[in-house]
C-alpha distance (Angstrom), angle and dihedral (degrees) to the residues before:
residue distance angle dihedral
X1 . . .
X2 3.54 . .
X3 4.10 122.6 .
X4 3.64 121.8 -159.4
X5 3.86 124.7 -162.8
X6 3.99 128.4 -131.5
X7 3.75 118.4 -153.5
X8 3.93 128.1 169.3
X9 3.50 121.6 -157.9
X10 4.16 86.6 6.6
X11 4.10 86.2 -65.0
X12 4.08 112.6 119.5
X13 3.31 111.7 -118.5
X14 4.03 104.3 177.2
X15 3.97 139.5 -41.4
X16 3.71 122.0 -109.4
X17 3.87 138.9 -162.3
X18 3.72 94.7 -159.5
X19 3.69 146.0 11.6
X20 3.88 134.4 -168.9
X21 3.52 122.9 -178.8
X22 3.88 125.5 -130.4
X23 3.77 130.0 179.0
X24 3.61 111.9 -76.9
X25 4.28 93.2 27.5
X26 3.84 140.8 -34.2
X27 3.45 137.4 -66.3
X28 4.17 123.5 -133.7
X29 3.64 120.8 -166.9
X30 4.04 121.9 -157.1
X31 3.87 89.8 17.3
X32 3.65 115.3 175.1
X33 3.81 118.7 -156.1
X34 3.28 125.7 -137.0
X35 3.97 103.2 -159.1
X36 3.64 113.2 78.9
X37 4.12 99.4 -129.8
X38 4.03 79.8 68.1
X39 3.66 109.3 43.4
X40 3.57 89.0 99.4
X41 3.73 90.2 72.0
X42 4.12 97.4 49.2
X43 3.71 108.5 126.9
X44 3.65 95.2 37.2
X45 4.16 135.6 114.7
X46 3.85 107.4 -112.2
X47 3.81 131.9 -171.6
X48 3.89 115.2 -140.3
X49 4.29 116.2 -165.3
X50 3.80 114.8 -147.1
X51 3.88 74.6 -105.9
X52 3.37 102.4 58.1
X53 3.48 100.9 -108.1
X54 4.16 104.9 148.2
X55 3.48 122.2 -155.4
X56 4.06 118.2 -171.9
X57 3.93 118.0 -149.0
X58 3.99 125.3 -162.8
X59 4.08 118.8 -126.5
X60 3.77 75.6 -99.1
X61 3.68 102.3 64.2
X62 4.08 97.4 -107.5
X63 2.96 129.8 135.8
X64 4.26 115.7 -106.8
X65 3.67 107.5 168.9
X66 3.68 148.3 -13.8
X67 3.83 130.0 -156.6
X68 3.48 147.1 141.1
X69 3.55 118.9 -119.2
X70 3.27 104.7 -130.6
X71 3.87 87.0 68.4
X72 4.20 88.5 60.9
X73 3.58 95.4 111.1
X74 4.04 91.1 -152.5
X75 4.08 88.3 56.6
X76 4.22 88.8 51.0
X77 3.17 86.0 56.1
X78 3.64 106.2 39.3
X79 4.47 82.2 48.1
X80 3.86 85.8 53.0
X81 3.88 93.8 48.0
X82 4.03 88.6 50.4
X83 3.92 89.3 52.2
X84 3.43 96.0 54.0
X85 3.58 95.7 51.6
């Protein structure tokens, strides 16, 4: 099947097989991440705001984890590398 990628600010952020939207952002199921500090969550269904706030869901339907993704230490930096040039 088809994966699509998801990049802010022209930085990859993970591949996806599907996405649904919702009201406040869009869902992707089997995402794979690309920075390392998240790898633990490839496979899994995440919910992304129109702010960026992520929230990671087990197979189950619990709740895992919720950040921001601005505070993904690997994206600062990879923003910072991108502003210097």
């Amino acid at each position: 099947m088809e994966r699509f990628d998801q990049e802010l600010f022209g930085i990859k952020l993970f591949d996806y097989q599907e996405a649904q939207p919702w009201d406040n952002g869009i869902q992707f199921i089997d995402c794979k991440f690309e920075f390392e500090s998240l790898k633990r969550f490839d496979g899994l269904p995440i919910e992304v705001t129109f702010e960026w706030d992520i929230k990671v869901w087990s197979i189950e339907g619990k709740l895992l984890q919720e950040f921001n993704i601005i505070d993904v230490s690997e994206f600062r930096e990879e923003i910072l590398k991108s502003m210097k040039g």
